[in-house]
N, C-alpha and C positions, 0 to 999 in steps of 0.2 A: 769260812775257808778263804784262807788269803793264799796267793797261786801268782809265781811271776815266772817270766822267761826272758833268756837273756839268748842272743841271735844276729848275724850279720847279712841285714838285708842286700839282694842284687839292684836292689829298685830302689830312688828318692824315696825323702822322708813322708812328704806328700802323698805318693801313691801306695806306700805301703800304709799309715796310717787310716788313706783310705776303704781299702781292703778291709784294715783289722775292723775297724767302724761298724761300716757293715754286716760284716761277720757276726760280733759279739755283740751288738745293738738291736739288729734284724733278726739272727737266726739262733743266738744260744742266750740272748734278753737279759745279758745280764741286769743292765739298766732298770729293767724291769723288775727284776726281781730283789734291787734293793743292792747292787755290786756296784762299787766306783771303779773306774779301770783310767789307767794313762799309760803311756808311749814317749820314752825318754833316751834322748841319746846317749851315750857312755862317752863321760869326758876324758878319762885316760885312757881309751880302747876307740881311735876312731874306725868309723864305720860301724860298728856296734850297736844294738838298740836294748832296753829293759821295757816289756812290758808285763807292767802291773795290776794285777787285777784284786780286789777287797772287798770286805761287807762293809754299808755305810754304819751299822747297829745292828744291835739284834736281834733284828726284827727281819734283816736279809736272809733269804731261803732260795733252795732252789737251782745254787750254785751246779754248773755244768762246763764243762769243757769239749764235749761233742752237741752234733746239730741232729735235732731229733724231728725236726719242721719236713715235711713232706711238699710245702710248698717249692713251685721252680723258680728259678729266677727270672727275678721281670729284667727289660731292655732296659731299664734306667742299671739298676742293681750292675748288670751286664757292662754299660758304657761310664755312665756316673762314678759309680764307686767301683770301678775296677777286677768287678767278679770276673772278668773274663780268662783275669791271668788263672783264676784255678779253674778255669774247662782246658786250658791248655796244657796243665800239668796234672788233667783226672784227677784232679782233686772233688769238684763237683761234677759230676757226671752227669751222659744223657739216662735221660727217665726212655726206660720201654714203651711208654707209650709216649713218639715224637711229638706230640701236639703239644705237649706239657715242655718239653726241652730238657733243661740242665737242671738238677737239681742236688742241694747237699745234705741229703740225708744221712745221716750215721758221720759225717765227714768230722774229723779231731780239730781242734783249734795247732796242734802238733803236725799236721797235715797241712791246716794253711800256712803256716810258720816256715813250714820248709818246704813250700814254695814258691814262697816270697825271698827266700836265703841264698847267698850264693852257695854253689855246687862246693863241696870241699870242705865245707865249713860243719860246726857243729850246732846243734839247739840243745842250748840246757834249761833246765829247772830244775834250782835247789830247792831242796824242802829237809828239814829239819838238822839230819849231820851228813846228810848227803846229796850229790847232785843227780838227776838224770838226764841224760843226753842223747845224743843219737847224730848221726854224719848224713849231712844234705846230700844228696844224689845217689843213692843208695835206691832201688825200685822200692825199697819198704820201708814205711820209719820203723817200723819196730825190728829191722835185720839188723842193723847195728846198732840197737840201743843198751844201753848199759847204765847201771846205778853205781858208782863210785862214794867213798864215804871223804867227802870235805874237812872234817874232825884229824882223820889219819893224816891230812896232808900236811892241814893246820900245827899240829902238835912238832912233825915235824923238822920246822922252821926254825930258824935261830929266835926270831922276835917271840916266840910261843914260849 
């Protein structure tokens, strides 16, 4: 499963890479399970980011894009790498029982993405002949998401 997204963070490159790190390293492994991933900026699209996520061979399993970890966030996770911005956009939330605190369970990798994005903007990810997306600051990402076909636009164009 190879899986990218392309998106216009509100935050440095710095702290949003942070974020991602964490995230996909800690809570959805991909590392672990055999996925290379990078964080690249768009040279003719400033402000723009792509990140990339792949299997190293084929021996990578496991692939996920949600967090199925019950564990909460530890203070590092929280100060270090930056978890904090997604407790203030509910993205990870408090766990019922307070002693535990914040936790991302079930939380999308599409979920931290736009919240790391500025408001107004869109997240996409293409995949085959079409793209999906969905508009930042909307209460839901899935209220404005939509699949659009890339191919139709493509074809299009004078250069096509």
């Amino acid at each position: 499963m190879q899986t990218s997204y392309i998106f216009h963070p509100k935050y440095g490159h710095e702290i949003v890479m942070k974020v991602i790190a964490c995230f996909v390293d800690e809570f959805l492994e991909w590392r672990q399970n055999g996925f290379s991933w990078h964080l690249n900026k768009c040279v003719d699209h400033k402000g723009w980011v792509v990140l990339e996520a792949y299997p190293e061979d084929d021996s990578s399993q496991c692939f996920t894009e949600a967090c199925f970890s019950e564990d909460p966030l530890t203070a590092s996770q929280l100060a270090d790498s930056m978890m904090v911005l997604l407790t203030e956009d509910e993205v990870a939330y408090e766990s019922s029982n307070i002693a535990e605190g914040h936790i991302l369970y079930e939380a999308e990798l599409s979920a931290v993405l736009g919240a790391l994005s500025k408001a107004g903007t869109r997240v996409y990810s293409p995949y085959g002949d079409k793209v999906w997306s969905f508009k930042v600051g909307d209460t839901s990402v899935g209220k404005d998401s939509k699949r659009v076909s890339i191919l139709g636009h493509l074809l299009t164009q004078e250069a096509a």
